[in-house]
C-alpha positions as CSV (number, residue, x, y, z in Angstrom):
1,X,167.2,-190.9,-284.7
2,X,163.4,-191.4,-283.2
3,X,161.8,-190.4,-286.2
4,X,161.5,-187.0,-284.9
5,X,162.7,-184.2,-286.7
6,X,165.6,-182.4,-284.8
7,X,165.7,-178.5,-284.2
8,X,167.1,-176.3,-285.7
9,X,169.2,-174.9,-282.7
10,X,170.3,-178.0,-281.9
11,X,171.6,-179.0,-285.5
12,X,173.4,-176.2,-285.7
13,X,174.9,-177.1,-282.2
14,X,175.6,-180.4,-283.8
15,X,177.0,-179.0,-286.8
16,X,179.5,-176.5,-285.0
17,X,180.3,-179.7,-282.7
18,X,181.5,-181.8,-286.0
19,X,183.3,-178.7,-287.5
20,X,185.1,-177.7,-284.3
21,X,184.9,-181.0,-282.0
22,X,184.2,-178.8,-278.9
23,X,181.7,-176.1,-277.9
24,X,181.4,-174.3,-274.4
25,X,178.4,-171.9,-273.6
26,X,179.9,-168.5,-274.3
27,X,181.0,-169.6,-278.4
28,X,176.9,-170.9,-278.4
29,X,176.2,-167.4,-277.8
30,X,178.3,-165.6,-279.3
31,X,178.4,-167.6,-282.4
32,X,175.1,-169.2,-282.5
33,X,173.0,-167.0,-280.9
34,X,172.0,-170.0,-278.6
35,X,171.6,-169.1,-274.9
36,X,170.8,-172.8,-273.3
37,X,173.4,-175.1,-274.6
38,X,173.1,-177.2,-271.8
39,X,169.9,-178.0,-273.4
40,X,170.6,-178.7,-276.8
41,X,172.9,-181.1,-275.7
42,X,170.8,-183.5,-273.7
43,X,168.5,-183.1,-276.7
44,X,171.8,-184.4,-279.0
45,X,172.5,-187.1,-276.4
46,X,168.9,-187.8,-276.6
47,X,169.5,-189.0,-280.3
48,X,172.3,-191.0,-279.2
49,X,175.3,-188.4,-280.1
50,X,178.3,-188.9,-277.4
51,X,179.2,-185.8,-275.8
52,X,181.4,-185.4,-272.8
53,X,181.2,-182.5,-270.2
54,X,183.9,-181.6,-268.6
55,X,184.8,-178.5,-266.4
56,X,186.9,-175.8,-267.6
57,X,188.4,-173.1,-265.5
58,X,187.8,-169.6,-267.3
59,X,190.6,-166.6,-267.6
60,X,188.4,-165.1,-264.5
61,X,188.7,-168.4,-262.5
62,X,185.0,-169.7,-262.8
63,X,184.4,-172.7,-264.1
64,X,182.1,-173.8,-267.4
65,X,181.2,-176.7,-269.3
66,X,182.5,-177.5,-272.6
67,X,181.3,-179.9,-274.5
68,X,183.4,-182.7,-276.8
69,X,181.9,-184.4,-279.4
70,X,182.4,-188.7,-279.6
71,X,182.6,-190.4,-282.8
72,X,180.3,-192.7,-282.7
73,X,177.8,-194.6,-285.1
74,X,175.0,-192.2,-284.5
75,X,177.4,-189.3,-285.9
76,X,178.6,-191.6,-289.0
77,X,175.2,-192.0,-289.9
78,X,174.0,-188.6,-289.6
79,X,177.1,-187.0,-291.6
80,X,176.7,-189.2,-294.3
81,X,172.8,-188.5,-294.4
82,X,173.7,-184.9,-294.8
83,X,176.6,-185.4,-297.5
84,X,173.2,-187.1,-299.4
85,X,171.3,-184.2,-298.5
86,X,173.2,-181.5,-300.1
């Protein structure tokens, strides 16, 4: 995963991601704490995690991101890293 270490926002993006398979912008807040979302997920894709954005029509009628999580061998390997890790 580049060798660099990732931060700690954006693991805990990735972490809800694995638990929940989905994530849109207002659950990052309210949840996480984590106002740009959109950013820790180009920084996830940018360590080779699949994640697809799609548009989702609110209860008010706007529309958000939310953001799916693909199973890919980038994910394998990183769960399985952390299974060692704990």
């Amino acid at each position: 995963m580049g060798g660099s270490k990732m931060k700690p926002q954006t693991k805990r993006v990735l972490q809800y991601l694995v638990q929940h398979g989905r994530i849109k912008p207002l659950e990052a807040l309210d949840k996480m704490g984590i106002y740009r979302l959109a950013s820790r997920i180009s920084e996830l894709r940018h360590y080779g995690f699949g994640i697809l954005t799609r548009k989702v029509k609110t209860y008010s009628g706007k529309y958000v991101a939310e953001y799916t999580l693909v199973d890919n061998y980038i994910l394998t390997a990183w769960i399985e890293n952390e299974k060692k890790c704990a």
